[in-house]
C-alpha positions, 0 to 999 in steps of 0.5 A: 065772656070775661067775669072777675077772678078774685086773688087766690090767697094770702097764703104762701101758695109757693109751698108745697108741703104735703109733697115736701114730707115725703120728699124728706121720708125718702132722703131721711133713708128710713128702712120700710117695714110697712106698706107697701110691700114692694117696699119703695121699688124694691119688690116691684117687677122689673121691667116696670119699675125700669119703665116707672122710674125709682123716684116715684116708687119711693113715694108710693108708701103709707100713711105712718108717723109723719106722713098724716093721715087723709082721714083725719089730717092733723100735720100736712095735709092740713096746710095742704088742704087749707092753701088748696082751699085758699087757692079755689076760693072755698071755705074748705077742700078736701083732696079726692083719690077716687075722682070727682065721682065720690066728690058727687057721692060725699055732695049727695050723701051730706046734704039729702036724707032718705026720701029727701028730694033732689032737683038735677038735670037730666044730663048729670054724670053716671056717679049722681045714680050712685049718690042717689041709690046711696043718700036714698033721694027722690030725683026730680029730674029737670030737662037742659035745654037740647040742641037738636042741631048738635045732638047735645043737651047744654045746661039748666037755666035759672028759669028751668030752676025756679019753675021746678022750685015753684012746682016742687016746694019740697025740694031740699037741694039743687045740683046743677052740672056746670060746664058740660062735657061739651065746654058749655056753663050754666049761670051758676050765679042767678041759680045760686041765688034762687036756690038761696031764696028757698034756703037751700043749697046748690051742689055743682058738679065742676068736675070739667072746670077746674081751671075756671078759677085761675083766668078771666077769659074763662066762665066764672067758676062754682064757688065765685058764683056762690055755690055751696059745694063743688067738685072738680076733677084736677086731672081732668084739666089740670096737672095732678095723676088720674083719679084725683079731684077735690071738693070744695065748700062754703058757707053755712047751708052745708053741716061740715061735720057730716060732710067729714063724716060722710067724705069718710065713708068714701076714702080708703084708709090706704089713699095712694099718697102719690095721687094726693101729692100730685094733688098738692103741686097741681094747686101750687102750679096753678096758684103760680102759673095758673094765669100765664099757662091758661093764657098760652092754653087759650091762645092755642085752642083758639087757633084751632078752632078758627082753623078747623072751621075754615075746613068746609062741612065742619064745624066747632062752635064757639061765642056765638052759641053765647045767650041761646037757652042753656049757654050762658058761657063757653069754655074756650079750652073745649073744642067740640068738631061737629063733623055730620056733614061730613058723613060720618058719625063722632065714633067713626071720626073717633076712630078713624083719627087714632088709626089714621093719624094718631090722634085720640080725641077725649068724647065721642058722639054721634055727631061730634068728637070732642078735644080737651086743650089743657096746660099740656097741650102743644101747638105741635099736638094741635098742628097734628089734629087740625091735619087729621081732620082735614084730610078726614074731610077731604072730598076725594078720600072715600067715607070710610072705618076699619072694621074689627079685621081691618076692613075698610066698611061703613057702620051706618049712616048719619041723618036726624037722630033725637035724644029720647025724653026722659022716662017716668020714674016709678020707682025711687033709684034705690028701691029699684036698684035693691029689688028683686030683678030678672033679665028680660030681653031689652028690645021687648022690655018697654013697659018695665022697671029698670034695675039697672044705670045704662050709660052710652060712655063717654060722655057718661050720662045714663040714658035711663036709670033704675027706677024708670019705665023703659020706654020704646023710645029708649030702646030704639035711641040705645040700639041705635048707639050700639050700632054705632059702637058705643060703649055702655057702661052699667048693664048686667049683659054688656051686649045690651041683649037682656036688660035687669029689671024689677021683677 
C-alpha cells in the first residue's frame, strides 16, 4: 500500500556533527586523563583491541569539554538531535542508548501518572510491563485481532480503539504497536484521530519501523500518521550499533519538560558516545540514501518471498492478508516463512537452518521463522536461505533436529495450537510485582497472582504479567512452548518449574 512520504527537511542532512567532534577530539592528539580507563585502546586487552580495531576504540571516550553532554545538550548533540528530528518528521528526537525499551519506559513515564489508566494491546513488547510497574498505571488491555492459521496476533483496529474508549472514559492515553514483529501495521491514522477526539495522546511503539519514514512502498510511519510519541529502534532496521534507538515527539498532548525530565531518569550519564555517533550517521544515511537503499531492500525481499512460496507446503504472506482485521499494511522488508505444513515447529526450523545452513533467522514461533531483509541484506545472503529452506522441505530428508548431543530426534509434533486469553487482572502491575511473594509450583499455580513478567523470547511478548490470575490456560500454552525450546525471559526459576506469585 503506497502513502505519501513528506520531504525530510530543509536542514543540511549532509552533516554529521556529533560524529565530526569526536573525530576532531582524536586528531586534535589530546592526552586523555579521563574515562575510560583504557584510555583510547591503550589499556585494552590485546587480542581485542587487534580484532575491534584502534579507530573505534579512539571514540569510545566520555562526555568532557567539547564532546556535550546527552543529558543536557548544549553544543552537538543539539544539532544532532534537531537534524534527526527533521529527518523522521517529529517536533523533536531524543537519541536512546538502552534501546527502544527506555524509549517505551520515558512514553509511559511522561504521560501517566499513578493509577492513571492505559489503553494497550495485548501483544505489547516485555518493556511496556517495565513502563507500567514504573509510571504505576492501570492497563486496560485490548485484544489484537489473532490469526489463528498463523499462530500470531496482528494489530489493534480503530474499531477495538473506540469501543475501549467507549467502555472506558477514563482512559488517559492509547499506546498502539505498529508494525508487529511479523511486518504487520495498524491504521495509526484513524486511531490518532480517535484518540485525538477524547484529547488524548497516542503513544507508538515503532521500534520494527524505522525506515517507514524514508519510501513510499512502505506503511506510513508514526509521526506522519500523527501520533504523539514514537520510539523506533534504529538498529534494528537501520545502520546504527545494537542498543541504540530514538524517540520522537509532536505536538501539544505531550509536556516535553517532563518528558526531558522523565528521558533523565533512564539515561546514564556515562552513554557510550560510540553508540550515539552511530546514531548520528545512520540518520545522515537515511537522510541521503534512504530511498534508493530501501528500493534495492525492497526488490530483494520481494524475490524472496515469491521465491519461497514456489517452495510447496511453505508459505510467506504478503499483500494479500491486506484489509483482513488487524492488517492494515504490510512491511514488505519482513519475511515471516510459515513452515507447519512441513511438519516441523519455528524453533526446530530455526535450528535446523543455523546447523544446517548457516543461516540465523531473527524470531522463532511455533509455526513460523521470521527474517529481517535490511539495508544490509545481499541477494547472496537471500540466495543462501531460500536454499536452506528448500532443502528444509524437501520430501525425501527426514523430519529431523539436533538434540543437545547432537543427536538427530524429534521435539514434538505440530497440530493446532491457540494463543491463551488474556488472564483477569487482579491487581495493578506495580503492586504485584512489589508484594510480597513466594514460589509456588508453576503447573498447580492456577488461581494465583502473578509477581512476575514471563515472556516466550523472541518475539518478547509476555504472556502473563504481574498482577494476573494464572489461568490452567496459561500453563498449559507455557508448557507447551517449553517443550518446544523457548526461551523464557523474566521468571525467578528459568526452568519454569516454580512461578513468584503474591503471597
Amino acid at each position: 500500500m503506497n502513502r505519501r512520504k513528506p520531504s525530510t527537511t530543509a536542514l543540511d542532512q549532509t552533516r554529521a556533527p556529533y560524529f565530526q567532534v569526536l573525530l576532531d577530539y582524536v586528531d586534535a592528539g589530546v592526552i586523555p586523563f579521563h574515562t575510560p580507563g583504557h584510555k583510547q585502546g591503550i589499556g585494552m586487552d590485546r587480542a581485542f583491541r587487534d580484532f575491534v580495531g584502534d579507530n573505534v576504540l579512539a571514540i569510545d571516550l566520555t562526555q568532557i569539554r567539547g564532546l556535550d553532554d546527552l543529558l543536557q545538550p548544549e553544543e552537538a548533540l543539539v544539532e544532532a538531535q534537531d537534524l534527526a528530528a527533521a529527518c523522521f518528521g517529529a517536533e523533536q528526537s531524543f537519541f536512546l542508548i538502552n534501546g527502544s525499551t527506555s524509549g517505551n519506559q520515558c512514553m509511559m513515564m511522561t504521560a501517566l501518572n499513578p493509577g492513571d489508566k492505559l489503553a494497550l494491546p495485548r501483544n505489547s513488547h516485555k518493556s511496556s510491563m517495565g513502563g507500567l510497574i514504573m509510571s504505576g498505571a492501570t492497563p486496560v488491555w485490548m485484544q489484537p485481532e489473532v490469526d489463528e492459521a498463523l499462530h500470531m496476533d496482528h494489530t489493534i483496529t480503530p474499531a477495538t480503539v473506540r469501543a475501549t474508549l467507549e467502555r472506558e472514559p477514563d482512559v488517559k492515553a492509547i499506546y498502539i504497536v505498529s508494525p508487529t514483529y511479523y511486518g504487520v501495521a495498524a491504521d495509526l491514522e484513524a486511531i490518532a484521530a480517535i484518540a485525538h477526539e477524547h484529547n488524548i495522546p497516542l503513544l507508538v511503539d515503532e521500534a520494527w519501523g524505522p525506515h517507514f519514514h524514508f519510501h513510499p512502498a512502505l506503511p506510513l510511519s508514526a509521526m506522519q500518521a500523527g501520533a504523539d510519541m514514537c520510539i523506533n529502534s534504529t538498529h534494528k532496521m537501520l545502520g546504527s550499533l545494537s542498543q541504540t534507538a530514538m524517540l520522537h515527539v509532536q505536538g501539544k498532548r505531550i509536556r516535553v519538560d517532563r518528558l526531558k525530565a522523565v528521558y533523565k531518569l533512564f539515561l546514564s550519564t556515562s552513554p557510550n558516545l560510540v553508540l550515539v555517533a552511530s546514531l548520528d550517521v545512520a540518520r545522515r544515511q537515511m537522510a541521503i540514501e534512504g530511498p534508493a537503499l530501501l528500493s534495492r531492500t525492497i526488490e530483494i525481499a520481494s524475490d524472496a518471498r515469491t521465491r519461497l512460496n514456489e517452495i510447496p507446503r511453505v508459505y510467506c504472506f504478503g499483500e494479500e492478508l491486506e484489509g483482513r482485521p488487524g492488517v492494515f499494511d504490510i512491511d514488505p522488508t519482513k519475511i515471516t516463512i510459515t513452515v507447519k505444513d512441513l511438519g516441523y515447529t519455528g524453533y526446530e526450523a530455526e535450528e535446523i537452518l543455523r546447523r544446517r545452513y548457516n543461516v540465523q533467522v531473527e524470531l522463532a514461533d511455533l509455526f513460523n521463522v521470521v527474517a529481517l531483509y535490511t539495508i544490509g541484506t545481499t541477494t547472496e545472503a537471500s540466495d543462501l536461505l531460500i536454499h536452506g529452506v528448500r532443502e528444509l522441505a524437501r520430501e525425501d530428508r527426514p523430519v529431523d533436529i539436533f538434540s543437545p548431543s547432537g543427536v538427530l530426534e524429534r521435539r514434538m509434533n505440530t497440530g493446532t495450537y491457540k494463543l491463551p486469553s488474556i488472564p483477569p487482572i487482579r491487581l495493578v502491575p506495580r503492586d504485584a510485582f512489589l508484594a510480597d511473594t513466594e514460589l509456588v509450583p508453576f503447573k498447580t499455580s492456577a488461581g494465583r497472582i502473578c509477581s512476575e513478567v514471563i515472556t516466550p523470547y523472541p518475539p518478547g511478548i509476555p504472556v502473563i504479567s504481574p498482577g494476573e490470575e494464572i489461568t490452567p490456560e496459561i500453563i498449559a500454552y507455557l508448557s507447551l512452548e517449553k517443550r518446544a525450546g523457548v526461551r523464557m525471559q523474566g521468571p525467578y526459576d528459568d526452568d519454569l518449574k516454580f512461578i513468584r506469585v503474591v503471597r
